[in-house]
C-alpha positions in Angstrom: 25.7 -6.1 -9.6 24.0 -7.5 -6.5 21.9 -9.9 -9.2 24.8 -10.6 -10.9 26.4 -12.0 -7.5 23.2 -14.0 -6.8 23.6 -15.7 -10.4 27.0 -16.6 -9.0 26.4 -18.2 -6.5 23.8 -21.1 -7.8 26.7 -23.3 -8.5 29.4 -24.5 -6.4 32.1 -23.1 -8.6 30.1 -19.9 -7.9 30.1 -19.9 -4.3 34.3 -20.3 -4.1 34.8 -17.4 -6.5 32.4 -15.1 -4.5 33.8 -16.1 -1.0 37.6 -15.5 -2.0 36.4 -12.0 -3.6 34.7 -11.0 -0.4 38.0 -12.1 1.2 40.2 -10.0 -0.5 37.7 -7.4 -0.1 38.3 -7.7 3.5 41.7 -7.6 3.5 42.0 -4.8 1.5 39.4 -2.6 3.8 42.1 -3.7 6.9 45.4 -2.7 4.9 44.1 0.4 3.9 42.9 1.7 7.1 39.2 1.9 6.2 37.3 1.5 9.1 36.4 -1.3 11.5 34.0 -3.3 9.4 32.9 -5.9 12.2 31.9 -2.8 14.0 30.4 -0.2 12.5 30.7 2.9 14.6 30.0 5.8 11.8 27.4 7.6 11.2 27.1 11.0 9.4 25.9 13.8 11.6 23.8 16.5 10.1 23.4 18.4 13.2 24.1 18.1 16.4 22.7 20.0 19.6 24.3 19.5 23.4 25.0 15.6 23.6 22.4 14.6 21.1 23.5 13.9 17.3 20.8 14.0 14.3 22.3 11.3 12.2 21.9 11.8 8.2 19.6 8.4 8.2 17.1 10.0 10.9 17.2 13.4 9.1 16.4 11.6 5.7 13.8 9.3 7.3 12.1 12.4 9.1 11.9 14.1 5.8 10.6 11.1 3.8 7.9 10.9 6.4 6.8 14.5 6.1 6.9 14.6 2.5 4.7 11.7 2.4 2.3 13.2 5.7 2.0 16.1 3.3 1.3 14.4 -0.1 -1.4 12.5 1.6 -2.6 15.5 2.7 -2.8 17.5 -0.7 -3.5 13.9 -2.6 -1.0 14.8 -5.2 2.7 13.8 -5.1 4.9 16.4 -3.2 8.1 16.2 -5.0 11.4 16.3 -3.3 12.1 19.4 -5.3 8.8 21.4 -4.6 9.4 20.4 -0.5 12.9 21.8 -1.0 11.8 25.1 -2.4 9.0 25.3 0.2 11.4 24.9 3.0 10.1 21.5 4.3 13.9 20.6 5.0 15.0 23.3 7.2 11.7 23.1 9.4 12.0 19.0 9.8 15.6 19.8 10.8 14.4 22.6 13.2 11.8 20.1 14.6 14.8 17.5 14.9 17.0 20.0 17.2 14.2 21.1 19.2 12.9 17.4 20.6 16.6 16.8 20.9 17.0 19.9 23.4 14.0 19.4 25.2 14.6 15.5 25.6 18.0 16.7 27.0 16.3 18.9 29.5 13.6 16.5 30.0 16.1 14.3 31.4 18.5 16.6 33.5 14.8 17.2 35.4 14.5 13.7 35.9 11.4 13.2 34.2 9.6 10.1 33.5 7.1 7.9 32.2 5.7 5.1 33.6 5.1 2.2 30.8 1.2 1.9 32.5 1.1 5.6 31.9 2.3 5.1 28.4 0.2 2.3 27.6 -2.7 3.9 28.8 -2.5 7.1 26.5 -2.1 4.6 23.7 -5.2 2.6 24.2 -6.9 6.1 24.7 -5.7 7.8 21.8 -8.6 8.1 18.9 -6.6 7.3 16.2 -6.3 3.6 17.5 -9.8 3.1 18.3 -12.7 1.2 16.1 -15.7 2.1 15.5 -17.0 0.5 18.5 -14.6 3.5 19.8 -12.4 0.7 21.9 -8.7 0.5 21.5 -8.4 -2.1 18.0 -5.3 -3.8 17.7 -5.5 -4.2 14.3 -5.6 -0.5 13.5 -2.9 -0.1 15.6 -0.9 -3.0 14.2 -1.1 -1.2 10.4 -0.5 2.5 11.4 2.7 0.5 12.7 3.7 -0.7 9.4 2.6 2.2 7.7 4.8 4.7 9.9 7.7 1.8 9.8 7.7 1.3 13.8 7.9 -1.5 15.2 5.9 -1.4 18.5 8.9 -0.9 20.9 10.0 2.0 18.7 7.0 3.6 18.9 6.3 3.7 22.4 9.7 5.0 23.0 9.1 7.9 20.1 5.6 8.6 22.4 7.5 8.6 26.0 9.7 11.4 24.5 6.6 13.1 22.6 5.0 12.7 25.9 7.7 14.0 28.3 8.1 17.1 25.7 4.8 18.0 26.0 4.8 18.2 29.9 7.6 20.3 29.9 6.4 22.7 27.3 3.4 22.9 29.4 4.9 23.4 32.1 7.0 26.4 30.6 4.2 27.7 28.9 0.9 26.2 29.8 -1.8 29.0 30.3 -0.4 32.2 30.0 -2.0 35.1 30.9 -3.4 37.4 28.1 -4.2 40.6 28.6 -7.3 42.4 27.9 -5.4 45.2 25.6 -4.4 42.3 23.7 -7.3 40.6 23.1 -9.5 43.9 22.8 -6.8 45.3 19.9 -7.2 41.9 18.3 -10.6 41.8 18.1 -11.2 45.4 17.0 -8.7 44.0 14.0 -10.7 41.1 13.1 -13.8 42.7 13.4 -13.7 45.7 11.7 -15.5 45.9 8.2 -15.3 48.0 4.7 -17.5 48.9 2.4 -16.4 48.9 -1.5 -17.4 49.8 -5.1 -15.5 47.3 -7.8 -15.3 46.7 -11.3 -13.6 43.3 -12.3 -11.0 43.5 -15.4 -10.9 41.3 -17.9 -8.1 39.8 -19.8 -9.9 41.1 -22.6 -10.0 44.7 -21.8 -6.5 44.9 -23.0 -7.4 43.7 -26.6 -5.0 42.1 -28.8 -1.4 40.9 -27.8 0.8 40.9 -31.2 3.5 38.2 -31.5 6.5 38.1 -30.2 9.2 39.3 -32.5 12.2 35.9 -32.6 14.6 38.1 -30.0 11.6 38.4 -27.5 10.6 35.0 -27.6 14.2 33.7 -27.4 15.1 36.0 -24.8 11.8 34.8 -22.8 12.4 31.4 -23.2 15.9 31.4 -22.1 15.1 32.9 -18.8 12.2 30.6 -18.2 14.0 27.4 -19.5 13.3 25.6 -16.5 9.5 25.4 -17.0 9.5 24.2 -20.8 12.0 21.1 -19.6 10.7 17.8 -20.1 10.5 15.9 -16.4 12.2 12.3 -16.2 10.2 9.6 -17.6 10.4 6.2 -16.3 9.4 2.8 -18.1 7.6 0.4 -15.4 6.8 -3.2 -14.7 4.8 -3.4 -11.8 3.2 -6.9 -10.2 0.5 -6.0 -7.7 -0.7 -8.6 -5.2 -3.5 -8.0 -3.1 -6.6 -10.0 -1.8 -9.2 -8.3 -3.9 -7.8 -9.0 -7.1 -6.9 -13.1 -5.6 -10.5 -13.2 -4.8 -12.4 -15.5 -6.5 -16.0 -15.1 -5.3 -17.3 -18.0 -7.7 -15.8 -20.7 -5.7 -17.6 -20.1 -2.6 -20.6 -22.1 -2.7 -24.0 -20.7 -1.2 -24.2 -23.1 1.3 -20.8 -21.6 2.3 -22.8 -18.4 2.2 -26.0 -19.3 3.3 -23.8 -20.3 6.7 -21.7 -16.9 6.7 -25.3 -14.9 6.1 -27.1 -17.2 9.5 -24.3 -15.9 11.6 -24.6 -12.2 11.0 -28.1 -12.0 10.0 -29.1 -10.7 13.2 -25.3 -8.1 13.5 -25.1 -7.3 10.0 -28.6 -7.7 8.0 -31.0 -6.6 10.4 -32.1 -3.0 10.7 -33.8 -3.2 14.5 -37.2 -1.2 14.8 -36.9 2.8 15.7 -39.7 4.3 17.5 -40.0 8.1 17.7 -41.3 8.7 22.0 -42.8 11.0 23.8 -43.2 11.1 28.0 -44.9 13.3 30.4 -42.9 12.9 33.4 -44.2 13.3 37.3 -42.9 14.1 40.3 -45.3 11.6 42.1 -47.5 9.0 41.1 -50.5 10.3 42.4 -50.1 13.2 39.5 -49.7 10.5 36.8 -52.7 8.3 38.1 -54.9 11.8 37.7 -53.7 12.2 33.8 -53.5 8.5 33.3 -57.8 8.8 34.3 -57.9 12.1 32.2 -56.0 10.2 29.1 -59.2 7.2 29.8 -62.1 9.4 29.9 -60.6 11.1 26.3 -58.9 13.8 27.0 -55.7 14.1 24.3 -52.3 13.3 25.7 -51.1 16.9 23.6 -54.5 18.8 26.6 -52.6 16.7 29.3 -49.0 17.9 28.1 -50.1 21.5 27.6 -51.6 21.3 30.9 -48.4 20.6 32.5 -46.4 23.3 30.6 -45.1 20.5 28.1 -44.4 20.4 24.2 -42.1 20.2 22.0 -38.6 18.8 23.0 -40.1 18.7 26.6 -41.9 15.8 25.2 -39.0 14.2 23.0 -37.4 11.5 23.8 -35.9 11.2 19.8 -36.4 8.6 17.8 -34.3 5.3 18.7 -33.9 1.3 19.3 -35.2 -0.8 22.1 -31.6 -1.2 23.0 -30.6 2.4 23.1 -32.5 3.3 26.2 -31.1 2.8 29.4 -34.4 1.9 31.3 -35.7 -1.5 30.9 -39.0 -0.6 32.0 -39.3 2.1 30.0 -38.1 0.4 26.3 -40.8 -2.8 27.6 -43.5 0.0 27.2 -42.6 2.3 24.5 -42.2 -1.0 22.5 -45.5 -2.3 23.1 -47.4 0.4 22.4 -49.5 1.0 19.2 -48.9 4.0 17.7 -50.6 7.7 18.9 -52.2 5.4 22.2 -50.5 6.8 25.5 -49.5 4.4 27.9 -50.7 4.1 31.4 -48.6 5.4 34.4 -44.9 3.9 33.3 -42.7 3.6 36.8 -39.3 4.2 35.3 -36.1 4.2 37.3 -36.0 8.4 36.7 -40.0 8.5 38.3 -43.6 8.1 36.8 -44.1 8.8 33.4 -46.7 8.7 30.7 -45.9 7.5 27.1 -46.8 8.2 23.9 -44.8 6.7 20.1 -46.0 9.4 17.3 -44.1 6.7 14.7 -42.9 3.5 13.8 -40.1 2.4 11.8 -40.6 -1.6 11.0 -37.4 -3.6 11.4 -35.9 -4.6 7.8 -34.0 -7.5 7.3 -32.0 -8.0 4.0 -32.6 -11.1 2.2 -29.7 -14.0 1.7 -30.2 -12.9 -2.2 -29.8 -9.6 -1.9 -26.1 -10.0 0.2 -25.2 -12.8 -1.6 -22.8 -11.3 -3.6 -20.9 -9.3 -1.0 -20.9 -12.7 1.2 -19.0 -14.5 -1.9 -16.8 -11.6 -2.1 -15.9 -10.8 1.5 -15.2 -14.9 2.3 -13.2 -15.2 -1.4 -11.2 -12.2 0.0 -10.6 -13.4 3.5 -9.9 -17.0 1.9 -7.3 -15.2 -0.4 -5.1 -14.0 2.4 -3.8 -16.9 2.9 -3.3 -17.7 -0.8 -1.9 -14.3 -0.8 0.7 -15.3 2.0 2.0 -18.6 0.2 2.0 -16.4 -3.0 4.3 -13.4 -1.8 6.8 -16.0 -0.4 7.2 -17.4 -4.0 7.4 -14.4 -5.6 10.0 -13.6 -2.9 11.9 -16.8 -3.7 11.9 -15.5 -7.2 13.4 -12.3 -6.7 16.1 -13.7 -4.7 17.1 -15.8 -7.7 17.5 -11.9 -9.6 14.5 -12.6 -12.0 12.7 -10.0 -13.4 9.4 -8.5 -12.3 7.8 -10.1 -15.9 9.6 -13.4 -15.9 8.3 -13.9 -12.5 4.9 -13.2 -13.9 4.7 -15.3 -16.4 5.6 -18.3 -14.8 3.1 -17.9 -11.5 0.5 -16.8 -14.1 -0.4 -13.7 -12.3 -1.0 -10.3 -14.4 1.7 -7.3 -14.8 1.3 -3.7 -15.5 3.7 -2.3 -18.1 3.7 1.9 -18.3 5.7 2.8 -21.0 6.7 6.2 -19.6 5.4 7.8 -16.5 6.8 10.7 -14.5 6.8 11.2 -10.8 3.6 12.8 -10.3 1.8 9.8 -12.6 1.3 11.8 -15.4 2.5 10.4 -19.3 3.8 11.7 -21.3 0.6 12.2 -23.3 -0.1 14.7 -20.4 -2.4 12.3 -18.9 -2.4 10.5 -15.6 -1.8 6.8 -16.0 -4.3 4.5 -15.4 -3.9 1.0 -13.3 -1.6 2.2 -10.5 -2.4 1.2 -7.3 -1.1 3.4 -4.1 0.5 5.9 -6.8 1.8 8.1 -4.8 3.9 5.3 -2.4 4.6 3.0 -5.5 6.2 5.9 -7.8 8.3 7.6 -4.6 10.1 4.0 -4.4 10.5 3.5 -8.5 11.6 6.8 -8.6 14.4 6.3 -6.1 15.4 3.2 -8.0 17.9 1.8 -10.8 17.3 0.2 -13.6 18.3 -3.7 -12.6 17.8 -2.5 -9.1 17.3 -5.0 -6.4 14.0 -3.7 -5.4 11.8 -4.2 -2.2 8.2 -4.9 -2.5 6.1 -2.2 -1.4 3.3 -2.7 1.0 -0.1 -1.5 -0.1 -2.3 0.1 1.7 -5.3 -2.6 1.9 -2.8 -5.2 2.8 -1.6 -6.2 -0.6 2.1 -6.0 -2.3 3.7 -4.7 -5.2 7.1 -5.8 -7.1 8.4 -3.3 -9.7 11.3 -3.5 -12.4 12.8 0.0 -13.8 13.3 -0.9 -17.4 14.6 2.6 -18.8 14.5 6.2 -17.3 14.5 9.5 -20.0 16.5 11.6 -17.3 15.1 15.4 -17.2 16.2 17.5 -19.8 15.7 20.9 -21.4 13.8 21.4 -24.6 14.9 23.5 -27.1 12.6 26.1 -28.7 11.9 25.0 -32.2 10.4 21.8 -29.6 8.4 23.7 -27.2 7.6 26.9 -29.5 4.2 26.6 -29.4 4.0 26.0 -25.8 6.4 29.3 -25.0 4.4 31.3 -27.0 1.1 30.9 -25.4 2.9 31.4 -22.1 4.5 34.7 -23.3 1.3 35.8 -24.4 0.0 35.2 -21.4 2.5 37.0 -19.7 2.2 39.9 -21.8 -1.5 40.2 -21.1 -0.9 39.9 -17.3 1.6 43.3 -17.3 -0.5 45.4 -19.6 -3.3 44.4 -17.4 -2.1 45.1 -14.4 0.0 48.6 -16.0 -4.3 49.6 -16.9 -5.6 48.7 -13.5 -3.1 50.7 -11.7 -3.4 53.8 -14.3 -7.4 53.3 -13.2 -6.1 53.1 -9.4 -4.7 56.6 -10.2 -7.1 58.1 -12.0 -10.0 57.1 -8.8 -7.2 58.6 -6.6 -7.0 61.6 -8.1 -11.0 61.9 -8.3 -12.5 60.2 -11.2 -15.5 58.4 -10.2 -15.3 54.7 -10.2 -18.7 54.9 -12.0 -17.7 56.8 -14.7 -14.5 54.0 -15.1 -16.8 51.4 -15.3 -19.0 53.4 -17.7 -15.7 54.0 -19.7 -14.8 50.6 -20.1 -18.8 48.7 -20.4 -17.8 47.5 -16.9 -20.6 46.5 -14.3 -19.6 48.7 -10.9 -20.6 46.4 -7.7 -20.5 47.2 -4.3 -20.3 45.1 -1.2 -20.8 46.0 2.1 -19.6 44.5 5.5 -16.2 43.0 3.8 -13.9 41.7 7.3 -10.4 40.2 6.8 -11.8 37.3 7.3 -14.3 36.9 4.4 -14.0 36.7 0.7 -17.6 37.8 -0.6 -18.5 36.2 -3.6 -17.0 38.2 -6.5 -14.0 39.1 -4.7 -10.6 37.2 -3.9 -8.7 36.7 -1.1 -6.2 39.0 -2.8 -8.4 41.5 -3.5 -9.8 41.5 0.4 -6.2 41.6 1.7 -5.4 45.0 -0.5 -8.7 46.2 0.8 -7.4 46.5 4.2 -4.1 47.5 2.8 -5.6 51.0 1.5 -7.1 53.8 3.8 -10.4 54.7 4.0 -11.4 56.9 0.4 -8.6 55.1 -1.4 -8.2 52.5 -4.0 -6.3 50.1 -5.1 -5.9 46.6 -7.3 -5.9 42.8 -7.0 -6.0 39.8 -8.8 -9.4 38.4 -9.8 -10.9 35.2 -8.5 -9.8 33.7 -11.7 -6.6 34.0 -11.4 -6.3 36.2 -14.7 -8.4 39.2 -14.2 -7.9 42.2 -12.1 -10.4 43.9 -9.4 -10.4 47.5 -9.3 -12.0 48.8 -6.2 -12.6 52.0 -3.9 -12.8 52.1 -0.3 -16.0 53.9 0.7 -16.2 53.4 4.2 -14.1 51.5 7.1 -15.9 50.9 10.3 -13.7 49.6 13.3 -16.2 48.6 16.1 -16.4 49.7 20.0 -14.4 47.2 22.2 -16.4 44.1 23.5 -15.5 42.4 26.2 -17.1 39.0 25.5 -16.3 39.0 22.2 -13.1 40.1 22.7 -12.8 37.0 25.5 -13.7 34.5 23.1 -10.7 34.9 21.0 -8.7 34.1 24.4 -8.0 30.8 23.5 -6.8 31.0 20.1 -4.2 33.7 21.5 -3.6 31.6 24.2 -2.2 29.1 22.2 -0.2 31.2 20.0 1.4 32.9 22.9 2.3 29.3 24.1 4.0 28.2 21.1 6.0 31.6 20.5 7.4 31.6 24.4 7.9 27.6 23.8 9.9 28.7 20.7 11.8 31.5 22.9 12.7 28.6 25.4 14.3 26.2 22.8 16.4 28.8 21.3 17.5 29.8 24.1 18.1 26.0 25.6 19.9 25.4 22.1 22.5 28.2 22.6 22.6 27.2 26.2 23.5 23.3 24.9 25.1 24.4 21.5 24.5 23.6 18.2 25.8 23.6 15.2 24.8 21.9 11.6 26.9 20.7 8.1 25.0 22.5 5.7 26.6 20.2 3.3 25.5 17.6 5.0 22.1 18.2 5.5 21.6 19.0 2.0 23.3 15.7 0.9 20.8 14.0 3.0 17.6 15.2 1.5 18.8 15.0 -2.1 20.1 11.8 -1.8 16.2 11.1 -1.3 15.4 12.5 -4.3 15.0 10.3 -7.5 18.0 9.7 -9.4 
């Protein structure tokens, strides 16, 4: 519709039409009683907690940024759905209550921030800094855009994050533990089992016959869900982004040549590294004596012996001219020849003798051999600005409602067209699909489109942009057996093979229980009986899982029990021989202070903001909420 109106208004006729429409539009909203439009005053509250309101757009933006903090995390796309069913929603809103409270309190204490104070935690924080590991603007400019602040925003999201944490640490910071705390967790973490094993195949419970038509319908019916085909979208996507502008033919070598003179010395030279050695002295007279001693022939390794030297004594590592402090000292270690000790060397720590045991030559890359990354870095910089002019055009484009192709086509600039594609990137050939740049960010905003859509560009992560069209969505839908028969099978067989396994590992548990060696099980079933010694909750020896440790500890001493494999598909059978719990240990025990430390900081912090919650009160529209998130979802 909104291109539609665009259309419209090209011509003056146009223009008339669309302005009386928006009129009666007007007018209509005013007799009707909806709202205030030259003020908009609503906003939907998802929750609200004392004074302060969580508004549905700063729940659904608080979301949307953890789901895509945690699919850059696991580099896979984090559906809305999976983030649903793991939770992610009620904890972002939990998150959203508690800064409300505590900003309440924060300010009811009078707290505050002074912008210096502010500004200086910024510049300090390492997330901003270069590699020269100074504050860089430019970094902090982009993890700006990427985050959607703008640089006011921020800082005032950082005073709060700021004042928050020096009430929490206030309330909480350094807690006492005490020593039948941290002697009881220790003794837990510490304490070690010995075990005998045999691993289970899926094998080892031979042949699983077919499914009779009633089991496998029956199956399939219950587990619809997984045999559904997702939604597929068709895509045209027009990427912009200096690399792919670049043209490192046009930049001539003299262009180059003039780039390379610049940085030769920064960039292309590899300075000299000399591995040093020093005998130092308290007083010259010392050094004069082994200076004479060095003369007459004695080896500087006698001299350094004689003094109680060797080894990293000796060392001074292996580095630049320009990476020692002491002028004096770099002049002489950087005129020697190598294995000749200096004379006496007054350096600004005392006297010392030197001595270089190697030599690393300065390199210095040719012009030839950077030549190509010179065209390409100054064809990339050069496009920038190309790009600039370029995006506005496109830009112009759009706002005339043509399509991501047409647009194309008449800039002469290449366009990706994905037949089908579903939200992970995956076709429907099972594959992932090729070409996509950003995937993850790219397919989260096509799969919150419309076809015809008046899309925004999306920013790309190197700087670039990206224009899509939705040309035709398959919505999600269920598949019926005779479709997917082949597929249910194999999954019922697989199911199948799990119970039986796991009904013959626990008849094996039973058996060990009741006295059967586990030697004689293994010899029984042409199994391999292993044993391991020293297991800890904390380890997972190699042929064991995590499951299979965590069941270890779950049995007594002399017992057995049953896990799955490391594979997923087998089973691990295994007796207990022996469980050792060790004596207490104070130092030990003491290390694990500050781990606890913090744990018992965040559960009293947690105790506080209930507690301040109920104190404020708080309440939340469930059906709100949940209209928030899956209105993020794709459509």
């Amino acid at each position: 519709m909104l291109s539609g109106m665009r259309k419209a208004q090209q011509g003056w006729l146009g223009k008339i039409i669309v302005t009386i429409m928006f009129g009666f539009l007007i007018l209509s909203f005013g007799i009707w009683g909806i709202g205030d439009i030259f003020r908009i005053t609503h906003r939907e509250v998802v929750a609200s907690t004392g004074s302060s309101d969580i508004t549905t757009l700063a729940y659904r933006d608080a979301f949307q940024n953890e789901l895509q903090r945690l699919s850059a995390q696991s580099r896979h796309n984090v559906t809305t759905a999976q983030a649903l069913a793991a939770g992610l929603d009620r904890q972002v809103l939990s998150g959203l209550l508690s800064d409300a409270a505590l900003d309440q309190k924060a300010h009811q204490l009078g707290l505050a921030l002074s912008d210096a104070t502010i500004a200086q935690a910024v510049f300090s924080d390492p997330v901003f800094k270069g590699p020269d590991g100074n504050f860089d603007p430019a970094r902090f400019n982009e993890a700006l855009r990427q985050s959607g602040y703008t640089e006011a925003s921020f800082l005032r999201e950082q005073r709060g994050l700021y004042l928050r944490r020096q009430l929490g640490e206030a309330l909480a910071g350094n807690p006492p533990i005490p020593s039948i705390m941290l002697d009881a967790l220790h003794r837990f973490g510490a304490e070690t089992r010995s075990v005998d094993y045999i691993v289970l195949p899926p094998s080892a419970v031979g042949e699983i016959a077919p499914p009779d038509d009633a089991a496998l319908n029956a199956f399939y019916e219950g587990r619809k869900a997984e045999f559904a085909s997702p939604e597929y979208r068709s895509l045209v996507l027009l990427a912009l982004d200096p690399k792919t502008l670049a043209r490192p033919e046009t930049i001539t070598e003299s262009e180059a040549r003039a780039e390379y003179d610049k940085e030769k010395a920064t960039r292309f030279t590899t300075a000299e590294k000399r591995t040093i050695e020093r005998i130092p002295y308290k007083n010259a007279a010392d050094a004069q004596a082994d200076a004479a001693k060095l003369a007459a022939g004695t080896s500087f390794d006698e001299v350094a012996s004689a003094r109680g030297l060797s080894g990293e004594d000796l060392s001074l590592g292996t580095t630049t001219k320009d990476a020692l402090d002491d002028p004096k000292l770099a002049e002489a270690a950087f005129s020697l020849a190598q294995n000749v000790p200096s004379g006496v060397v007054d350096t600004k720590f005392g006297p010392v003798i030197l001595r270089v045991t190697a030599i690393e030559p300065a390199t210095v890359k040719s012009f030839e051999e950077v030549l190509p990354l010179l065209r390409l870095e100054l064809a990339t910089a050069r496009a920038k600005t190309s790009l600039r002019d370029l995006r506005d055009k496109i830009e112009d484009q759009r706002a005339s409602a043509k399509p991501v192709a047409e647009i194309a086509t008449a800039l002469d600039l290449p366009v990706l067209k994905i037949d089908a594609v579903d939200a992970s990137g995956v076709g429907k050939d099972g594959k992932p699909v090729a070409g996509i740049p950003d995937k993850d960010t790219v397919l989260r905003a096509a799969f919150q489109a419309e076809i015809g859509g008046d899309n925004d560009a999306v920013s790309l992560r190197d700087g670039g942009y990206l224009w899509f069209d939705v040309t035709n969505i398959e919505r999600a839908h269920d598949r019926s057996l005779s479709e997917v028969k082949d597929e249910v099978v194999k999954a019922w067989t697989v199911d199948q093979r799990s119970l039986a396994l796991a009904k013959k590992a626990a008849d094996l548990v039973k058996r060990i229980d009741g006295g059967t060696p586990i030697s004689d099980i293994g010899a029984e079933n042409k199994l391999e009986v292993n044993s391991v010694d020293g297991v800890t909750r904390s380890s997972t020896p190699p042929g064991l899982s995590p499951a299979a440790v965590n069941s270890i500890f779950g049995v007594k001493a002399g017992g057995a029990g049953y896990a799955l494999g490391a594979d997923g598909a087998s089973r691990i059978v295994f007796k207990v021989k022996s469980a050792i719990l060790p004596a207490a240990d104070q130092s030990q025990a003491a290390a694990l202070s500050p781990r606890l430390k913090t744990a018992v900081e965040d559960d009293m912090l947690q105790a506080y903001v209930q507690k301040l919650e109920g104190d404020l009160g708080t309440s939340i529209d469930e059906n709100a909420a949940r209209n928030a998130v899956r209105g993020a979802e794709a459509p």
